[in-house]
C-alpha positions in Angstrom: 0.0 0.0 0.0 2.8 2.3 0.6 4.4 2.0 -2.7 1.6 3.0 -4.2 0.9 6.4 -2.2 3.9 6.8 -3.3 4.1 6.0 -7.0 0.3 8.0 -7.2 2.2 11.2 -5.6 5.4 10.9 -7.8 3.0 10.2 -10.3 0.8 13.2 -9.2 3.8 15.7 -8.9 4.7 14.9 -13.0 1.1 16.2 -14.0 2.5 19.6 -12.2 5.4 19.8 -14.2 6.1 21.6 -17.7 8.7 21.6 -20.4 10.7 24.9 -21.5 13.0 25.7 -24.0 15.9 27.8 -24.4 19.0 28.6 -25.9 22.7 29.2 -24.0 26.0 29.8 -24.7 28.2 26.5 -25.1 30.0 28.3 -22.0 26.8 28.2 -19.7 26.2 24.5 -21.2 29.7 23.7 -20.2 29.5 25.4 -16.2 26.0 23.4 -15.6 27.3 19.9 -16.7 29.9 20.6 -14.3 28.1 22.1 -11.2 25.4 19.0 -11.4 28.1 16.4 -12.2 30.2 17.8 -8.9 27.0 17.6 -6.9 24.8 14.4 -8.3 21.8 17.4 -9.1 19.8 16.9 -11.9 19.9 19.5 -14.6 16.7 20.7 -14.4 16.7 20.7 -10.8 19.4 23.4 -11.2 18.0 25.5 -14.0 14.7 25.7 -11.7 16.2 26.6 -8.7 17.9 29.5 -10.3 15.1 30.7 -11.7 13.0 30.7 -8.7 15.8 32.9 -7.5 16.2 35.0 -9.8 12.9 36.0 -9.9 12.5 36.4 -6.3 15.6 38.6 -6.5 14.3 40.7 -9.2 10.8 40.9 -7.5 12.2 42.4 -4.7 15.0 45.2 -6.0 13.8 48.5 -8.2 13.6 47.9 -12.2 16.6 50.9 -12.4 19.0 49.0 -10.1 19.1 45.8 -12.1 22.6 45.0 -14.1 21.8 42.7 -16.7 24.9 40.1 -16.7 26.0 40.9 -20.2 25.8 44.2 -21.7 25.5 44.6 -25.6 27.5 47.5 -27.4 27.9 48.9 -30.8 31.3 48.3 -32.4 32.2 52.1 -31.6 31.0 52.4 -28.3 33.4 49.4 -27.5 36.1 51.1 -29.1 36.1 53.5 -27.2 35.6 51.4 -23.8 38.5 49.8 -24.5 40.2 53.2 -25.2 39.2 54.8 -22.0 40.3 51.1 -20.1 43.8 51.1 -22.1 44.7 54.3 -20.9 44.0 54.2 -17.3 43.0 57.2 -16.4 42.3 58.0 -12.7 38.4 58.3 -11.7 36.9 61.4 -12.0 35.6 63.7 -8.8 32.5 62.0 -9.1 33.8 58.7 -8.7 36.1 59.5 -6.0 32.9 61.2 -3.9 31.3 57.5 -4.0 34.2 55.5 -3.4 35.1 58.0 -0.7 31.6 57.9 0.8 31.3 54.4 0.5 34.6 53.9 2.9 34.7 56.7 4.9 31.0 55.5 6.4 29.8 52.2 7.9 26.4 51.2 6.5 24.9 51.9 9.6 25.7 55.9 9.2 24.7 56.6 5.9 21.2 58.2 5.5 
């Protein structure tokens, strides 16, 4: 009697289940073969986890203070980023007021 509760629940649980699709990078493929081989996970296991955190994350932060992982830029605007990086130029007033701020005050004293 018991193995049948619990093949009906397993059974039960499948009819909750659905299928997606999606395309990554052979670099992504590569990193989730590994992480579920290290840890005997099951892909989709994994890929459901992280979205279930993801989302909570970005249900719970401002639209404006989300980085996407990967920004996209025209062949000139990258050009010039790696300009600006090749030179090394020292940060700008601005960016010395936040790093300043940022370690001049504990978390607890900022406003």
């Amino acid at each position: 009697m018991l193995k049948f509760c619990y093949e009906s629940v397993e059974n039960l649980s499948e009819l909750f289940v659905t299928q997606i699709s999606a395309n990554v990078s052979p670099d992504t493929r590569d990193r989730l073969e590994r992480y579920v081989r290290a840890r005997g996970l099951k892909k989709g296991f994994v890929i459901e986890q992280a979205l279930l955190h993801h989302l909570q994350a970005v249900s719970e932060i401002p639209d404006d203070a989300v980085v996407p992982p990967r920004l996209v830029v025209g062949p000139e605007v990258g050009d010039r980023l790696l300009e600006r990086l090749a030179a090394k130029e020292p940060p700008n007033r601005a960016m010395q007021a936040l790093f300043d701020e940022s370690v001049d005050q504990s978390p607890t004293e900022r406003p």
